[in-house]
C-alpha positions in Angstrom: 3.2 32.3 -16.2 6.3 34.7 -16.1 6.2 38.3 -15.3 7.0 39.2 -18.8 4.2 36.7 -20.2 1.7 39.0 -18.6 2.7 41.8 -19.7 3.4 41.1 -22.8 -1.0 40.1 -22.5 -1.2 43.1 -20.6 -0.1 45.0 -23.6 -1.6 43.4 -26.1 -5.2 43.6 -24.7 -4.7 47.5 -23.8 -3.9 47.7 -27.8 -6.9 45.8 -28.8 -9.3 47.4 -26.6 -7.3 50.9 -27.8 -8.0 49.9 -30.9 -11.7 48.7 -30.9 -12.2 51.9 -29.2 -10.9 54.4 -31.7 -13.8 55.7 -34.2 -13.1 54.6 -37.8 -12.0 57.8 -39.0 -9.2 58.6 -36.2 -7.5 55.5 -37.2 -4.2 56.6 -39.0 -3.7 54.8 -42.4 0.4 55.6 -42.8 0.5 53.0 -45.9 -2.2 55.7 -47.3 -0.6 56.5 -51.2 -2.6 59.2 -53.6 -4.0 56.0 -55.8 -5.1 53.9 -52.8 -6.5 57.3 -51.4 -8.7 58.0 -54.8 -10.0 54.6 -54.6 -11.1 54.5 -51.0 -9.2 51.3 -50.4 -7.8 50.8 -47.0 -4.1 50.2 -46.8 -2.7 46.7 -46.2 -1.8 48.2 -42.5 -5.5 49.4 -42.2 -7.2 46.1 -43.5 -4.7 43.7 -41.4 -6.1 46.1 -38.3 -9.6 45.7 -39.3 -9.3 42.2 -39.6 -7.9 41.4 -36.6 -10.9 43.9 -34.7 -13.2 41.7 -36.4 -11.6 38.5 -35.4 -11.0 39.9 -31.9 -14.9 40.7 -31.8 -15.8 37.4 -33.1 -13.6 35.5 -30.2 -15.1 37.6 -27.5 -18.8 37.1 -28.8 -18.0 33.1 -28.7 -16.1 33.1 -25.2 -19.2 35.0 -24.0 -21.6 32.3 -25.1 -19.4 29.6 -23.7 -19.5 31.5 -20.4 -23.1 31.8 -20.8 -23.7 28.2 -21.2 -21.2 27.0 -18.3 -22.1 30.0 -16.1 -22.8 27.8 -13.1 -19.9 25.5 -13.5 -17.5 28.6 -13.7 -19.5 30.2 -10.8 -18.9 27.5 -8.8 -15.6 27.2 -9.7 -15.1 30.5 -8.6 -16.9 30.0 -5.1 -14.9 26.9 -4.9 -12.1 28.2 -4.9 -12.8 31.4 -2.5 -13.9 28.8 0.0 -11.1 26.2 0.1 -8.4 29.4 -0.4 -10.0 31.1 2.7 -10.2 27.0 4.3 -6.7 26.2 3.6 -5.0 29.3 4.4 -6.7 29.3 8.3 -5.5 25.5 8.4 -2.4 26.4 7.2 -1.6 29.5 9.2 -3.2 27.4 12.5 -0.4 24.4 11.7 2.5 26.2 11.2 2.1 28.6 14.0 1.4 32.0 12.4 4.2 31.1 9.8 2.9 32.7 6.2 4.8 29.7 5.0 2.6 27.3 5.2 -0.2 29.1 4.5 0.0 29.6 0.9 0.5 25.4 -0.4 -2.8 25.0 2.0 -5.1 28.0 0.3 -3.3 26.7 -2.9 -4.5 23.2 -2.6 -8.0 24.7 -0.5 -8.4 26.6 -3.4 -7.9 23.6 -6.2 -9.9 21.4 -4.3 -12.6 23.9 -3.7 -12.6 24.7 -7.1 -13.2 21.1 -8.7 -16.0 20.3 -6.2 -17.7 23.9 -7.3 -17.5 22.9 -10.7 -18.8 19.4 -9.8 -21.7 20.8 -8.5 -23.0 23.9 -10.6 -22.6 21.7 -13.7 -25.9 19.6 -13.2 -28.0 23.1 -13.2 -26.1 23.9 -16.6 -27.7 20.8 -17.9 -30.6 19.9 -16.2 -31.5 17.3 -19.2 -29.2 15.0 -18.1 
């Protein structure tokens, strides 16, 4: 991903969690007018913000669960990865001599390797039915 692809994410998590953050009556309602104001409705600014918290809440309640339910997969994804990175980059760095060169493509590929064969092995304990 580019530079500016991150922080463009960056960015637009910093506002969300700004936003979730903020209590209910701090948040600014600029599209406020005197008749919207004697009704108590929110402005369209206000209820397109409270939308997307709610929709941002829901996707973080649902990427939790599916973390939750693959937690040993991703765990040993993770591990995986550590390993074969930490593998590959000593193999690398022993081959080409204490050249940094060829040590990134090996803790690269360590870590891609390590990473599949994590996952291949925490998934049985995330469904030990099968």
């Amino acid at each position: 991903m580019p530079r500016a692809a991150h922080r463009f994410t960056l960015i637009g998590f910093l506002a969300l969690t700004l936003l979730a953050a903020a209590p209910s009556g701090a948040r600014a309602t600029p599209t406020t007018t005197p008749e919207t104001a004697a009704t108590g409705e929110p402005g369209w600014l206000s209820g397109m913000l409270l939308d997307l918290k709610s929709g941002a809440e829901r996707v973080i309640i649902l990427g939790a669960a599916l973390l939750y339910q693959n937690r040993h997969t991703f765990a040993g994804m993770t591990l995986g990865c550590a390993a074969g990175a930490l593998a590959g980059a000593a193999g690398g760095l022993m081959a080409s001599g204490d050249d940094l060169a060829g040590a990134a493509p090996a803790a690269a590929a360590g870590c891609a390797v390590g990473a599949g064969t994590g996952a291949h092995l925490g998934r049985p304990f995330d469904d030990p039915m099968e």
